[in-house]
N, C-alpha and C positions, 0 to 999 in steps of 0.2 A: 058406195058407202064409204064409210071412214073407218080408217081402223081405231081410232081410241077418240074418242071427242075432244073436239079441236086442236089435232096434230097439223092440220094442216093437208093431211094426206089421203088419197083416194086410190080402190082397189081397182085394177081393170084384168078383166076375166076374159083371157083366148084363148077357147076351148081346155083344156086342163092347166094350162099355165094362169097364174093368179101374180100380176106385177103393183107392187106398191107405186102410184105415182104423186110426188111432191107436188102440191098446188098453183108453190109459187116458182117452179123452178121446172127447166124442159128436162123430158124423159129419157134425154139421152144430150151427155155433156161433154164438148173438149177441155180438156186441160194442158197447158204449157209447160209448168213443169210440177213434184211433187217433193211432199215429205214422208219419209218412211218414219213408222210407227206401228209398230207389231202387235201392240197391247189393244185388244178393241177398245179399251173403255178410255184408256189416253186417247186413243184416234177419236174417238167419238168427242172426247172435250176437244179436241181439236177444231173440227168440223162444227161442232157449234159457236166456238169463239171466231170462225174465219169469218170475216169482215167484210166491207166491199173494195178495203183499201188493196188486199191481196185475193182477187176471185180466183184465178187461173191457177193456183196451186191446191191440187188437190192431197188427200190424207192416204198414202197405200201401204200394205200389209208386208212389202218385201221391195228393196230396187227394184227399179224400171231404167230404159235405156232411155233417157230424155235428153234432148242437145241442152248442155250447160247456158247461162245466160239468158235472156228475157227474151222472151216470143208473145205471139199472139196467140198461141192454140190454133185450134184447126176450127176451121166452118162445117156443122152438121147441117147437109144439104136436103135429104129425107131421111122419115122413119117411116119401116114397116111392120107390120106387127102379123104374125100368122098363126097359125093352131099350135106351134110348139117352138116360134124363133123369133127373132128380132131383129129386122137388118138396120143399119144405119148406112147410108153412104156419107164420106164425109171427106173433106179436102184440106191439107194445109201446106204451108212455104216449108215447116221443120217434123219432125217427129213429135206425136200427140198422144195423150192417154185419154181414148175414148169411155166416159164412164155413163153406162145404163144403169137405171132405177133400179135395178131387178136386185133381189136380193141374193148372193155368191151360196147360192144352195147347192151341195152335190146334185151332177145330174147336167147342168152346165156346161156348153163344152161352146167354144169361140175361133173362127177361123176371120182371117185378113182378105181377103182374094180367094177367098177357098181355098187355103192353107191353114192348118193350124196354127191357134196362135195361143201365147198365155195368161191364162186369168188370174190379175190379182182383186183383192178385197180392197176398192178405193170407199172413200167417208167411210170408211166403220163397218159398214155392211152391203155396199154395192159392188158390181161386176164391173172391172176394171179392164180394157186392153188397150196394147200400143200398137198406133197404128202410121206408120212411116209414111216422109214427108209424100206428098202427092192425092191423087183424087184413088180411092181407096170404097170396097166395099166392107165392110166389120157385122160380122154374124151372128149370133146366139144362137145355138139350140138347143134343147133340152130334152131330155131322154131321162127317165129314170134308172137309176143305177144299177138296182136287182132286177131292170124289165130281160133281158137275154138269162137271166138264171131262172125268171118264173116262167116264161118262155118255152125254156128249156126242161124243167121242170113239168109241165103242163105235156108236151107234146110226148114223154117218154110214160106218163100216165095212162094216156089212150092210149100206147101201140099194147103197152100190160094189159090195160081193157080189153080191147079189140083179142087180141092174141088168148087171154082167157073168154071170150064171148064165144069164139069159133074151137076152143080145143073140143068138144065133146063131138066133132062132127070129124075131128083128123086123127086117123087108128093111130092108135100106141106105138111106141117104137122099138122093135123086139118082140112083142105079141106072137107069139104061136096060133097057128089057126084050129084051135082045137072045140 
């Protein structure tokens, strides 16, 4: 479906992850170099005024380490798409800012090679990373943020259950046998 009639935009649903994808534009994009712009809603004019005379520069929330001077971006070689991540592999001659459709929701988390790596807010509202010059795997996964507190929470419920289920069956402690 679409999220708002005639955005241009379609929802695609992998198992609890829910990614907005642009119609006219692939779900996972290099960029050569960028403009920081802190303000979403500046960023956002940004990104709608980019043109096709500059595509390679994308709109991000904080510096990034990009080689000064004109490149090409990097080549997005495959996407894969799983129950809670998103790989891209992808290759270039310089350092690139890999940006996915995916909305920068807490919960997010993006490794290089399976390294950590770090997520900025590139167009306004997508998941941003850089990923150095070479052929490169770039990750997403997504974990909810309170799931190891409710987790935790949850498991410390049942031992109290469990523990009050069985008390009337383990004698008192100190009981006199009278």
């Amino acid at each position: 479906g679409t999220i708002a009639g005639g955005d241009d935009y379609r929802l695609i649903r992998v198992g609890d992850v829910l990614l907005p994808e642009r119609l006219d534009a692939a779900a996972v994009r290099s960029f050569a170099s960028a403009i920081v712009e802190s303000d979403p809603v500046a960023a956002a004019a940004l990104v709608a005024a980019r043109t096709g005379a500059n595509p390679l520069v994308a709109v991000v929330d904080r510096p990034v380490e990009l080689p000064s001077g004109v490149n090409s971006g990097g080549e997005i070689q495959r996407v894969e798409y799983t129950t809670d991540s998103v790989l891209a592999d992808v290759a270039s001659a310089d350092a690139h800012l890999v940006v996915f459709s995916v909305n920068n929701y807490p919960g997010w988390s993006a490794m290089v090679d399976g390294m950590d790596a770090e997520i900025v807010t590139a167009d306004a509202t997508f998941i941003g990373v850089v990923a150095p010059a070479g052929e490169h795997t770039v990750e997403l996964r997504f974990r909810p943020r309170r799931l190891n507190l409710s987790l935790a929470v949850f498991l410390v419920t049942v031992l109290v259950a469990t523990l009050l289920w069985f008390r009337p069956w383990f004698p008192a402690a100190g009981r006199s046998g009278r």
